[in-house]
C-alpha positions as a Markdown table, in Angstrom:
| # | Residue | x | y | z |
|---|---|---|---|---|
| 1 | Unk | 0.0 | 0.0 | 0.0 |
| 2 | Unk | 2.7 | 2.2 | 0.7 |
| 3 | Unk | 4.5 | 1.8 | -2.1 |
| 4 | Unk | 1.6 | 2.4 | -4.4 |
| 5 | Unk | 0.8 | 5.6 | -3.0 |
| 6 | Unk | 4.7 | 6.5 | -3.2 |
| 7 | Unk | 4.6 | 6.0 | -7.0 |
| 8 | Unk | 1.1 | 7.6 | -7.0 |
| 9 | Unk | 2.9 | 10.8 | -5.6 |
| 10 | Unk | 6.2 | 10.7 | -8.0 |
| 11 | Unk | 3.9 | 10.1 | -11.2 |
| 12 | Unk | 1.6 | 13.3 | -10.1 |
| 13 | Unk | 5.0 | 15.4 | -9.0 |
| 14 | Unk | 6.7 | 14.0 | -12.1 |
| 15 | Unk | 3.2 | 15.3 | -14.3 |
| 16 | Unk | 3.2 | 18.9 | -12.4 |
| 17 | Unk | 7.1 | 19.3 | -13.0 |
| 18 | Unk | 6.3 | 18.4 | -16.9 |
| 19 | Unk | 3.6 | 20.7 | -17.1 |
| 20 | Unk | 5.6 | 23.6 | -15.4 |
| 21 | Unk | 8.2 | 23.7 | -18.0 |
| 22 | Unk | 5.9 | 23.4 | -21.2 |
| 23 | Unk | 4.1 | 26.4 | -19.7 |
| 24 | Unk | 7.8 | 27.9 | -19.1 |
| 25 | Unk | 9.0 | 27.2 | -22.4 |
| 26 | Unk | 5.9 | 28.5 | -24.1 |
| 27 | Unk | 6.1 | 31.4 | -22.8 |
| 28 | Unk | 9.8 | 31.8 | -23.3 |
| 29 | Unk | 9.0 | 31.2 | -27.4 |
| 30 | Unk | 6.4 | 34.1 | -27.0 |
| 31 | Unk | 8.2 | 36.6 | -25.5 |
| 32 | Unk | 10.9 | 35.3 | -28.0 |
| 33 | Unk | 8.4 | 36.0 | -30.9 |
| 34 | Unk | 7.0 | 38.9 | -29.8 |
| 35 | Unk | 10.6 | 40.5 | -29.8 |
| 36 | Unk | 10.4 | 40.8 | -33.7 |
| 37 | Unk | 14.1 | 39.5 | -34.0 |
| 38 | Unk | 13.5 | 37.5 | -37.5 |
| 39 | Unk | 14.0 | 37.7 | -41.1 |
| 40 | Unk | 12.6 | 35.7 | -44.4 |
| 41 | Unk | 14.7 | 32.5 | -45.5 |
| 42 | Unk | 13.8 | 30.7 | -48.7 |
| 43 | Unk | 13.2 | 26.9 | -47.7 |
| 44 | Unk | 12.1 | 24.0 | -50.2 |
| 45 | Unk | 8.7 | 22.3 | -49.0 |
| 46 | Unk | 10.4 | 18.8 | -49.7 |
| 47 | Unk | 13.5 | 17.1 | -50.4 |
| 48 | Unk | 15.0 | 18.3 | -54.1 |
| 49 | Unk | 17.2 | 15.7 | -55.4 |
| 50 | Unk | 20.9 | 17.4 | -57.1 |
| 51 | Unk | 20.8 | 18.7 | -60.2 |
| 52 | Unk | 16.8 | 19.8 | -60.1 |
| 53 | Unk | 16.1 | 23.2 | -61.8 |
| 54 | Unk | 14.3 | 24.9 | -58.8 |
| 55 | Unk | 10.5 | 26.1 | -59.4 |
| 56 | Unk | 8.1 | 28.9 | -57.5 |
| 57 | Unk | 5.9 | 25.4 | -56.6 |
| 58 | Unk | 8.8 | 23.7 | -54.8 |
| 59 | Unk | 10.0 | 26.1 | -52.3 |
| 60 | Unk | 8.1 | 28.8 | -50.1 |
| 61 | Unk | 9.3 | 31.3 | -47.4 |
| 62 | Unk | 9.6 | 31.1 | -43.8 |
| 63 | Unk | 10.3 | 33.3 | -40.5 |
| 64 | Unk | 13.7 | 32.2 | -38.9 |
| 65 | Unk | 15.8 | 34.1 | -36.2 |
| 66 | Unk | 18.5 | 36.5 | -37.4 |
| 67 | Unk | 20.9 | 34.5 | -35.5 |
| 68 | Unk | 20.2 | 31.3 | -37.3 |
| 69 | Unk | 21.2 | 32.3 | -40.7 |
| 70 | Unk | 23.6 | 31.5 | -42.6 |
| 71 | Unk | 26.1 | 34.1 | -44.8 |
| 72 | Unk | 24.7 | 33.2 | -48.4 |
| 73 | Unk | 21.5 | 31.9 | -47.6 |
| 74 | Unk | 18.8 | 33.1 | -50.1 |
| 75 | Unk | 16.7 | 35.5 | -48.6 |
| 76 | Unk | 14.1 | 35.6 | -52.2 |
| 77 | Unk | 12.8 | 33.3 | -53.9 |
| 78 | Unk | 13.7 | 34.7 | -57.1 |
| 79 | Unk | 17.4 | 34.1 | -56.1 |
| 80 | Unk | 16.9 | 30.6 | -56.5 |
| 81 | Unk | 13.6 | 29.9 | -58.9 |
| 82 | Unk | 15.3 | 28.8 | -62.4 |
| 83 | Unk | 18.7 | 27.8 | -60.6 |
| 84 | Unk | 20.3 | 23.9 | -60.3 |
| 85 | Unk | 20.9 | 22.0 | -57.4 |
| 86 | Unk | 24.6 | 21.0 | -56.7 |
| 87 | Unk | 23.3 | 18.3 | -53.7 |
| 88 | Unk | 20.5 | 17.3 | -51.9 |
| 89 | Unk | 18.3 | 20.2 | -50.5 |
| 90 | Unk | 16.0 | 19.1 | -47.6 |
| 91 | Unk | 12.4 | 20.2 | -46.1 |
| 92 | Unk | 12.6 | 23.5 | -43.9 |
| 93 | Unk | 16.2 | 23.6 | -44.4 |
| 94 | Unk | 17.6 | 27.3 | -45.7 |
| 95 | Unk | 18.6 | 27.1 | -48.7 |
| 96 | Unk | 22.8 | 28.6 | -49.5 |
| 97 | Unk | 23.3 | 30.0 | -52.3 |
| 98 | Unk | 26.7 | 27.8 | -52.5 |
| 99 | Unk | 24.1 | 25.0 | -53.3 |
| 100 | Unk | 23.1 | 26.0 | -56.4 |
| 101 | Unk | 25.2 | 26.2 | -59.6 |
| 102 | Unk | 25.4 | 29.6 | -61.0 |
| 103 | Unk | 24.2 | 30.6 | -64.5 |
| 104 | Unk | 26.7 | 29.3 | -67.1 |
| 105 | Unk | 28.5 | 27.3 | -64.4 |
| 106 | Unk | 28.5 | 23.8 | -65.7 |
| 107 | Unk | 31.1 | 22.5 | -63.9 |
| 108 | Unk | 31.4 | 19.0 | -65.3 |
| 109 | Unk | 27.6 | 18.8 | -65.6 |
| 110 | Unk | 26.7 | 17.3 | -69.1 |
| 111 | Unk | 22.9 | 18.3 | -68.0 |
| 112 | Unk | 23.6 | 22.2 | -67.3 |
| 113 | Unk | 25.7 | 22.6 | -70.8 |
| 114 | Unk | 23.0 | 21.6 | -72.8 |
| 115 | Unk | 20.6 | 24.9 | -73.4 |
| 116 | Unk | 16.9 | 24.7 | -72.5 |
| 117 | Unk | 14.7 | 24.4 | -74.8 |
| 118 | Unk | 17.2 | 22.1 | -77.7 |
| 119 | Unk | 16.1 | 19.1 | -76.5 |
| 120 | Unk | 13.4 | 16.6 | -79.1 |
């Protein structure tokens, strides 16, 4: 009997100490919010394979905090709509300019030497 009422006790301390630090960490990420420190990242909604010419349809813009990003991360989406992936580029993830090739940079890419359009 005593036992059960001892784990009785640590599950509802153990609930109450849980609860206390959601409520302290949510209002932490409001206060955080409400201090207007972010700026607009260009992320891709999903994962983009490498050499995938980037479209409006497969990336969108989020709010991140200035502290987070990156030098050379793309802060519009027309810096990257029309460019090639070099690698992988994944969900949420900001996307750096260093992962895209440049235009006329087809650095040993059969794919991005070829002109758009001349294909059958």
């Amino acid at each position: 009997m005593r036992n059960k009422l001892i784990l009785i006790l640590a599950i509802l301390f153990g609930l109450a100490a849980a609860f206390g630090v959601f409520k302290y960490l949510d209002g932490l990420k409001k206060s955080y919010r409400s201090s207007g420190n972010f700026k607009q990242v260009v992320v891709p909604k999903q994962t983009i394979g490498p050499n995938t010419m980037l479209t409006a349809q497969m990336v969108k813009v989020k709010d991140i905090p200035v502290e987070m990003i990156q030098p050379g991360t793309a802060m519009d989406t027309k810096d990257v709509v029309g460019k090639v992936t070099r690698s992988d580029l994944y969900p949420e993830e900001p996307i750096l300019l260093s992962r895209l090739h440049q235009d006329k940079d087809s650095t040993g890419e059969l794919a991005l030497a070829i002109p758009p359009g001349s294909g059958p």
